[in-house]
N, C-alpha and C positions, 0 to 999 in steps of 0.2 A: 681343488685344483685338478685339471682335466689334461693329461697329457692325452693328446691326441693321436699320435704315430713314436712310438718309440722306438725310435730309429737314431740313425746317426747324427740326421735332421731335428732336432725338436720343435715341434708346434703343440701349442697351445689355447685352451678357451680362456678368452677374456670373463673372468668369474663376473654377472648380472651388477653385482653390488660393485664393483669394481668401475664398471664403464659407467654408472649412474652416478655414483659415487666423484668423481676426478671432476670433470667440467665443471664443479660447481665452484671448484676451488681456486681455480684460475682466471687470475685477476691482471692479466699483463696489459699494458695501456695501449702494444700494440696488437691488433687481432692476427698476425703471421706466429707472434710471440707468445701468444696465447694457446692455440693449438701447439706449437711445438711442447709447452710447458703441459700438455694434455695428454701428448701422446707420452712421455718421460713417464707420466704419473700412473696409466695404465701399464705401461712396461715393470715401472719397479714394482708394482702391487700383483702381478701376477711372476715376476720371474722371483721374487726375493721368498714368495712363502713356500717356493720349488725346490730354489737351494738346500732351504734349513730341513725342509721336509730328508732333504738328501744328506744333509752334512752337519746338521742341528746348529750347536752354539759354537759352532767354528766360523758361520756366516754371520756378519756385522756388517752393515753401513758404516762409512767411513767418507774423511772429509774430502772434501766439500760436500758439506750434508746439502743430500735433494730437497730441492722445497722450490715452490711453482715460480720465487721472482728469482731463485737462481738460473732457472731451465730457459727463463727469457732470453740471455747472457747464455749461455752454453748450452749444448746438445747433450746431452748422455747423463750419465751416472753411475758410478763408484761403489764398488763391493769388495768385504776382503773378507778370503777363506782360507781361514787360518795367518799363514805370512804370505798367501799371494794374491794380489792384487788384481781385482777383474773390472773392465772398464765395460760399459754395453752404451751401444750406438745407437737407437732407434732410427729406422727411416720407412718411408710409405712408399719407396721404389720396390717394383715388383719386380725389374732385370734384372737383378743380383749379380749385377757389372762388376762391381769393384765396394769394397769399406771403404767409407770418409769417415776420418776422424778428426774431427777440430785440434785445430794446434795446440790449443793451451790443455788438452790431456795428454799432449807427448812432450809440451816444451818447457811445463811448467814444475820445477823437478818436485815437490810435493803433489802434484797431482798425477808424478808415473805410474802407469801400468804395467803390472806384467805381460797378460793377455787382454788381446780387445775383442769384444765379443758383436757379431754384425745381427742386427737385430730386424726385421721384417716386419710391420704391423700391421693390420688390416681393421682397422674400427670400423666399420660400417659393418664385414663379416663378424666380427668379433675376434678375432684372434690373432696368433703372433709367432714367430718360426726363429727360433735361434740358426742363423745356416751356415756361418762359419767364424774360424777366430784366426789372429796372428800374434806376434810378439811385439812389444815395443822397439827391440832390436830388428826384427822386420820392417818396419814405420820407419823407424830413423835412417836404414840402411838404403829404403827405396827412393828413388828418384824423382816420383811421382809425384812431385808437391802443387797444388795449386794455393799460388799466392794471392787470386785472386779472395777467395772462399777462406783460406788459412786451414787449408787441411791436408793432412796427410791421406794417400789415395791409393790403395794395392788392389789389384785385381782380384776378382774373384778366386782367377787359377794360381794366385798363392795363396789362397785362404787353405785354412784345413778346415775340413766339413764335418770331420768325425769328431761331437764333441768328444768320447770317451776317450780320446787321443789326449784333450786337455786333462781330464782327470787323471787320468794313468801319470801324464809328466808334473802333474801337482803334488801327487803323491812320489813321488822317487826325488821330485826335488835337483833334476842333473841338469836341465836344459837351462843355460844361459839365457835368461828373457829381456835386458836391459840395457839401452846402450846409453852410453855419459850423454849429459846434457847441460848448458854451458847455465851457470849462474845468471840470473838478472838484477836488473841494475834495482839501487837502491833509493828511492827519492825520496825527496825531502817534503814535509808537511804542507809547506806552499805549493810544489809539483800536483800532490794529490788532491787539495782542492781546487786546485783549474781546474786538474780532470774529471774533477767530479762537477763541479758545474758545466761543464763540455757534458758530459753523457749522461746528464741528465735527464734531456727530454732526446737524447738522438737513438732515431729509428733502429738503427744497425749496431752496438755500443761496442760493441766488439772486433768493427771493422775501423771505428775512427780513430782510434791512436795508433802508434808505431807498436809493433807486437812487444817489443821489450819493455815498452810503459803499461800497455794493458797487460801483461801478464802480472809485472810485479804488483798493478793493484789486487789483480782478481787472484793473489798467491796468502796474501793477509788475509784474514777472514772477519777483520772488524771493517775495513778497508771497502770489504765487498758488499759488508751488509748496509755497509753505510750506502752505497749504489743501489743497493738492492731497495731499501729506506726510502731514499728522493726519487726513485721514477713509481713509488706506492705510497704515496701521499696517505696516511689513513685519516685526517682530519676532514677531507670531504667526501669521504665514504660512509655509508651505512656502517653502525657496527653491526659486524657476521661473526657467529660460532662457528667452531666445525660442524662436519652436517650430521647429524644425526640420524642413524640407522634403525628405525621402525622392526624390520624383520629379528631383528638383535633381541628384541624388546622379549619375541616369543620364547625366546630361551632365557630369562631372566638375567639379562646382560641389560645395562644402563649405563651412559653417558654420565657423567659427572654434570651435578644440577638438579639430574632428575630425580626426582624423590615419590615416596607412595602417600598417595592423599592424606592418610593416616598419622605422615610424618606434622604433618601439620596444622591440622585441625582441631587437635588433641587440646590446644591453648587457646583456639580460638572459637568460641561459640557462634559469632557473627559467619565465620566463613563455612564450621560443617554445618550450617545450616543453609549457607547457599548450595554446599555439594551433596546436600540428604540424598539426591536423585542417584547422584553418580556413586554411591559407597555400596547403594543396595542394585545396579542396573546390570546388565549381564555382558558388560564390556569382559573381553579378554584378557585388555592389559589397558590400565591407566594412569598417568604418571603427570606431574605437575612441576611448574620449573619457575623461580622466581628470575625476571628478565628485564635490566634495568637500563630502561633507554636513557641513551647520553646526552647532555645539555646541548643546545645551541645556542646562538647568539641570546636569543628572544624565548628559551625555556630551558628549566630548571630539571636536572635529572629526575626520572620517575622510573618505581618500582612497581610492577603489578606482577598478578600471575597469570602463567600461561600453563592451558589443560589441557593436554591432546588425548583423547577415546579411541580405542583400537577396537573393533568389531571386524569376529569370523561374518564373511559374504559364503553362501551356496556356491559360488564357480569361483572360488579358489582366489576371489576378492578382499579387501578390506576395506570398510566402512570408517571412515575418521571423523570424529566430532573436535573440533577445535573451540575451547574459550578461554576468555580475558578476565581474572577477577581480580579485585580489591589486593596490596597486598594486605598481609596479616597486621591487624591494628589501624588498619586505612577502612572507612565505610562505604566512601564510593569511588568509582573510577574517575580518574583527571575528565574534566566536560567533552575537550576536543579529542580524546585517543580515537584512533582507527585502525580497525584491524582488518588484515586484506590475506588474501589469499593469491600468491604469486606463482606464473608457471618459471619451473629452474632455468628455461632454455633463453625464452623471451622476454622474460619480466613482466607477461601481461597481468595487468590486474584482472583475475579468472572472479572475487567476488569480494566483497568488502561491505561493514556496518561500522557504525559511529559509536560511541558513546553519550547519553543524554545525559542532561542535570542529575544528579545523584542515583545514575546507575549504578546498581554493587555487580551486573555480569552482562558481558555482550556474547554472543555466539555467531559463530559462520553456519551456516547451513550444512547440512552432512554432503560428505561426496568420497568415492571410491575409489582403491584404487587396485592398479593389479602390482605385482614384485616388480621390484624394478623401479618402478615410478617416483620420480621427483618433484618437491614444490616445495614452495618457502614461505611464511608466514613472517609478514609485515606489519608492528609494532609502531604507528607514529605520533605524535603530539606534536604537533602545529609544524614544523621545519625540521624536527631531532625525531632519526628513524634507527629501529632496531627491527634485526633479520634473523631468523632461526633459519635454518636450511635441513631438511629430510629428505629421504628417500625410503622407501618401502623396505 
């Protein structure tokens, strides 16, 4: 973590593995709701390991837990330090006019704020400026509502800019930070599947009901996820892991799945004799992961494995071997598998090979990469695909 100006202002570097890391994750159906869910994701990954740096185990996430199909549905996200409650705003406004803060973190009375924190992002620069905060009682008290947007709106020249003004009154605990906030209404089980079939597929989901119905759904947290559920349909998607972090690997840190060749081979004579190469070759770091594509209509779940090779490059490179074996007990790979090599951004196929009649191993061609760098490997058998996702 890279504080950049320590000052009253804070700005920040968005850490490499952070900005590579987030897009890959964000899966919103609409692309406006997709980037919002991207920018949240950089914001909390770089402001949350700042806190704890600052405040340790008094910094917790708290609900509404962040996660990419909530961010579609609302703007910001929820931190508590200690018993006070911090709300952060992300926006890619460079005027620092005024905080907006969506209605349902002021109106929704479990998801009050003490302080709301106005957040600046620059993803293209890489980085991010905390530049001022106010009170929930400030929000509620001010005038400024646009009912258009559903947000509460103060101007800059009320913000305070000095955060150590926040910390100081966190610590003494004196200032009044919250004003009452009226109950909402309770519906009935029929009420909430209308509206869940209404904002299913709608654009804006948060602008189409009366705020007192969308609030009480998005105040339940089975309610929400259930919303959250129907506009991320996962039966016509690829299944996706989280993405895994390659650079991690060099410090003997590993994903769960990942296992060391050894762990495996020990039983099986057909497979360390596919890997003789790789047990004695001068890879860095190599690791292996059993990954089970999921049935389709027209094919039967399959198990195989997948190897990824990590090679030091001279300029500060990595060299990656990618392959597909057998798994353990199996002698050849399924006829039709293909394994393809994905870029994270576009989903191009960058390089792909087949599998023949009683293949026991296919491989991709080597290719390099620098930190940072992202790409996905593509598991399919005839119509049923499985996705690993990396980044350097």
């Amino acid at each position: 973590m890279t504080l950049l100006f320590d000052s009253s202002t804070h700005w920040f570097e968005i850490p490499d593995e952070v900005h590579s890391a987030a897009w890959p994750r964000q899966t919103a159906p609409i692309p406006g709701n997709q980037w919002q869910a991207y920018l949240n994701q950089i914001c909390l990954e770089t402001v949350l390991p700042w806190l704890r740096e600052k405040f340790g185990d008094e910094v917790v996430q708290t609900e509404p837990i962040a996660q990419p199909g909530f961010w579609e549905l609302v703007n910001g996200f929820a931190l508590r330090l200690g018993e006070t409650r911090l709300i952060f705003v992300p926006s890619e406004a460079i005027d620092r006019l005024e905080l907006r803060v969506p209605q349902e973190w002021v109106d929704i009375p479990s998801w009050v704020g003490d302080y709301y924190l106005a957040i600046e992002v620059d993803p293209d620069e890489r980085w991010l400026s905390i530049w001022g905060y106010t009170t929930h009682q400030a929000l509620k008290t001010t005038e400024n509502y646009d009912p258009g947007d559903r947000a509460y709106c103060l101007a800059s020249s009320n913000l305070i800019t000095d955060l150590n003004v926040l910390w100081v009154m966190h610590h003494l605990a004196t200032e009044p930070t919250r004003a009452p906030v009226a109950m909402l209404p309770q519906p009935s089980m029929a009420q909430v599947e209308r509206w869940l079939d209404r904002l299913e597929t709608a654009p804006l989901p948060r602008l189409e009901l009366p705020f007192g119905e969308w609030g009480a759904l998005m105040e339940r947290e089975d309610w929400r996820q259930r919303l959250i559920d129907r506009r991320h349909p996962m039966a016509s998607e690829p299944i996706s892991n989280p993405v895994t972090t390659l650079s991690l690997w060099l410090q003997n840190q590993f994903e769960t799945g990942w296992q060391a060749i050894e762990s495996l081979i020990s039983g099986s004579p057909e497979l360390a004799f596919s890997l003789r190469e790789e047990t004695t070759s001068e890879a860095i770091v190599r690791r292996i992961k059993q990954v089970t594509v999921q049935p389709s209509e027209t094919t039967e779940a399959a198990t195989v494995l997948l190897l990824l090779i990590l090679t030091a490059e001279a300029d500060d490179r990595f060299a990656v071997r990618v392959r597909v074996l057998p798994n353990v007990g199996e002698p050849f790979l399924p006829a039709n598998l293909n394994l393809s090599l994905l870029s994270a951004e576009s989903e191009e196929v960058l390089q792909s090979v087949q599998a023949r009649s009683q293949d026991n191993s296919i491989q991709l061609r080597r290719f390099r990469c620098a930190i940072g760098t992202q790409f996905r490997i593509q598991i399919a058998i005839d119509t049923a695909i499985g996705v690993e996702s990396f980044v350097v």
